[in-house]
N, C-alpha and C positions, 0 to 999 in steps of 0.2 A: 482605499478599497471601497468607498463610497459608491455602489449602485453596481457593484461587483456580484457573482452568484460565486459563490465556492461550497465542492461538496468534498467532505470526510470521511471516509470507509475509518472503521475501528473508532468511532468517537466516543464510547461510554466507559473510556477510563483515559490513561496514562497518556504517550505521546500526543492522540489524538484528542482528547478530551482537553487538552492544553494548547495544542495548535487553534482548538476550535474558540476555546477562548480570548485566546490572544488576537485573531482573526475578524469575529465579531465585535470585539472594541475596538478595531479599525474603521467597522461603517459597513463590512461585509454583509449579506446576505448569504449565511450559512445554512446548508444541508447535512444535517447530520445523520449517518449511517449505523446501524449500530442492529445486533442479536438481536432475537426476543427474549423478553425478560424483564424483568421490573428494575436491572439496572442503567438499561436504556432510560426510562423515562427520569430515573433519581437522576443520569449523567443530564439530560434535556433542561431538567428544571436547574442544574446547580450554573452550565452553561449560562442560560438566560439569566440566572443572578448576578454573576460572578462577571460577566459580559454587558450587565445593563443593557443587554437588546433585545428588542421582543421580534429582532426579523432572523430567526433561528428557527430551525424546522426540522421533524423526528420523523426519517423515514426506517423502519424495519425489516430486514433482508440476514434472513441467514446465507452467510456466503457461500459455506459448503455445497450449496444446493445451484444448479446452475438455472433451473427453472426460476430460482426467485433471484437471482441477478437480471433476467433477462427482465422479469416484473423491475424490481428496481428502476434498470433504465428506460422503461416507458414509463414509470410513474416520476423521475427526474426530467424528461423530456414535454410530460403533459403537466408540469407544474411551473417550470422554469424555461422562458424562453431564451433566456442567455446560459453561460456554463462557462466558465470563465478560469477556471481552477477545479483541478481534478487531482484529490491528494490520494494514493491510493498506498493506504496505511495498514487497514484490517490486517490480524496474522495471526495465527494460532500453531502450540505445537502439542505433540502427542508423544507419550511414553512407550507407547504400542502404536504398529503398524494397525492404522483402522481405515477400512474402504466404505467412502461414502454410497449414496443411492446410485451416484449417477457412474462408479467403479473407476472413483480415481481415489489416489491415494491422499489421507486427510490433509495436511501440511501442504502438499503439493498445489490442491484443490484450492481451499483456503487461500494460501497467499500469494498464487500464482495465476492458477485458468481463474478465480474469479473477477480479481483485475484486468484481465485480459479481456474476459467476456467484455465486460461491463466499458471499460475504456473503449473498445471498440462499435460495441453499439452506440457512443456519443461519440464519438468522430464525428460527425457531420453536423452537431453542435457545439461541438470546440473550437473547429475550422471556422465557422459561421460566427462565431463570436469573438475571433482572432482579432489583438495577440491574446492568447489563452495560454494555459501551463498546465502541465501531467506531472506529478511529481510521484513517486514510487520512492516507499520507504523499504530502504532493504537494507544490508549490515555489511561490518567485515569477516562477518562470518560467510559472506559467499569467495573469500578466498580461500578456502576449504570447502566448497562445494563441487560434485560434478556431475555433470548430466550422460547416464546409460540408456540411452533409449530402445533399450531392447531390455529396459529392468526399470523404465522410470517411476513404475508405482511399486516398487520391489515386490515384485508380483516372483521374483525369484530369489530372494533371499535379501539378506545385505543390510536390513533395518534397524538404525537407532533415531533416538531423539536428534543428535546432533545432525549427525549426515541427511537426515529430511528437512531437518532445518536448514543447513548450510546450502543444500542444492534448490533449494524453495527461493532463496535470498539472491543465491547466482543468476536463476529465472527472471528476479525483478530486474539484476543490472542487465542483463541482455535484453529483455523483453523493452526496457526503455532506451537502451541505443536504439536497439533496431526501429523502433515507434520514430525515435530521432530522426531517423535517415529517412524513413517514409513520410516522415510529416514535412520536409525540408522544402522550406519557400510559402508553406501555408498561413506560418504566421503562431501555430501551434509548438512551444518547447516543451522539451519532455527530458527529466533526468533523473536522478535516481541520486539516496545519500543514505550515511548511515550515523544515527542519529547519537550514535556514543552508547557505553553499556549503562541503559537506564531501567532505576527499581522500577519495578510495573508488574501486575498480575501474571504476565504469562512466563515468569518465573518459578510459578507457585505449581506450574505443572509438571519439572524437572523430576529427575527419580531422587526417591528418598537419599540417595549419598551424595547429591550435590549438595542439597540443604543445608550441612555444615558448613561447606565454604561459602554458600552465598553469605552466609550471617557476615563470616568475616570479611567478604567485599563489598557489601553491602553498605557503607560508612565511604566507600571510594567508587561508589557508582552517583551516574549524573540524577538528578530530580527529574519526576514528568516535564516539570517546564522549561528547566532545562536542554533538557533531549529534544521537546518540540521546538526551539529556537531555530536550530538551521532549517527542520519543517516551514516553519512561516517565513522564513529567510526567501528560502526561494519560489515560496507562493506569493510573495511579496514583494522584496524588494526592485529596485526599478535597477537596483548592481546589475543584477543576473539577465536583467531583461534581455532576449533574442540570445541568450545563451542556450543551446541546445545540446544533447548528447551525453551532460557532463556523467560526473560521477563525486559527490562531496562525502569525506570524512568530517563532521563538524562543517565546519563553514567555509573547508578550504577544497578547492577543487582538485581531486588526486587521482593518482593511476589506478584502476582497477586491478584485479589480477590477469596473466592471460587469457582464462579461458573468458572473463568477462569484456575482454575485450576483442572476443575472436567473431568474424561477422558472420561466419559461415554458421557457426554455432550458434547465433543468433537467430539466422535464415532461418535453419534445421527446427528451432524451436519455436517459430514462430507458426512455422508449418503445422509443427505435431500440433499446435495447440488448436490450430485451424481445426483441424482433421478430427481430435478429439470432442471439440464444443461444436461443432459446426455452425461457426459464427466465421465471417471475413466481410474485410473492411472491404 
């Protein structure tokens, strides 16, 4: 990965903060993405120890916000003239339906149109640095997901933690087929995986009655570095190379569910998202 740029969405803890690890003690040139907050820069400094590399770099983007995704990819652009890997990890979930500034719904926003934005404004430095790779971390929880787009920010009822999460996740696997089929012949592969049930903070945000079960699955859930392993797998390895479309549980390539594998539903969402951010490639 020696002379490589790869950048990280969610790198100041769990999956991501262990991809980003594992990454840079390959020879990468890592970008790391990450909240405001003093645990950004704790995640920055343990990175660079833990990685022995000082070509690691702290850029600051709250995702929710689509004004500062757009900042993001002009300050990724004006810093980095290759892009070579684009892990788009970030994700957050909510206990209450909450609408951000820009009036989407928070889960949605977060691990969905912000990827979206932001992937698509470096299109044209991904292409340019081909072969390149989009990797989207999303779960099997998008086989429990579905998309109402006449309720997608449940602006009409219908809201828990799980179902914004499951259809946020669904988002990722469609959002990177369809990226797949659009980028085909450019040189750019794009897939999506899910990285197994791993401990990590954004656990800690569940309602108070999961809390007991987690303890006791907690002992049968994978580690950060763990769960990041197929992360770097396919930022990495030269198996996957010119693989496009896929979709991995772990490290093996598997069927999606239907709706994740439907293209129209892809189309549909790739549209709204357009129409929404008013961003197209």
């Amino acid at each position: 990965m020696k002379g490589r740029t790869v950048v990280i969405t969610g790198a100041s803890g769990g999956i991501g903060l262990e991809a980003a690890v594992a990454i840079a003690r390959m020879g990468a040139r890592v970008a790391l993405v990450s909240r405001p907050g003093e645990k950004a820069s704790r995640a920055f400094d343990e990175i660079r120890a833990r990685s022995q590399s000082t070509d690691v770099y702290l850029h600051i983007c709250d995702l929710s916000a689509m004004s500062e995704v757009r900042r993001l990819a002009a300050d990724l652009r004006d810093r980095y003239s290759t892009l070579d890997v684009l892990i788009n990890n970030g994700g957050t979930v909510s206990q209450t339906r909450r609408i951000t500034a820009d009036g989407f719904e928070l889960t949605f926003a977060v691990n969905h149109l912000s990827h979206f934005v932001l992937t698509t404004l470096l299109l044209d430095r991904l292409i340019a640095s081909a072969p390149a790779r989009v990797i989207h971390v999303s779960s099997a929880a998008h086989r429990g997901g579905a998309l109402d787009f006449d309720n997608l920010h449940y602006e009409h009822g219908g809201y828990s933690i799980l179902t914004s999460y499951s259809r946020s996740k669904l988002a990722n696997v469609l959002f990177s087929n369809e990226l797949a089929r659009r980028l085909n012949g450019s040189g750019v592969t794009s897939n999506s995986v899910h990285p197994g049930g791993v401990v990590t903070n954004i656990w800690n945000r569940t309602p108070w009655w999961v809390q007991p079960i987690l303890v006791f699955a907690r002992p049968f859930m994978l580690s950060p570095e763990e769960g990041a392993a197929p992360v770097v797998m396919l930022a990495t390895s030269s198996d996957v190379e010119g693989r496009t479309g896929g979709y991995y549980e772990r490290n093996k390539l598997t069927e999606t569910s239907p709706e994740g594998s439907d293209r129209q539903l892809a189309k549909k969402l790739w549209e709204a998202s357009e129409a929404m951010t008013a961003v197209r490639s």
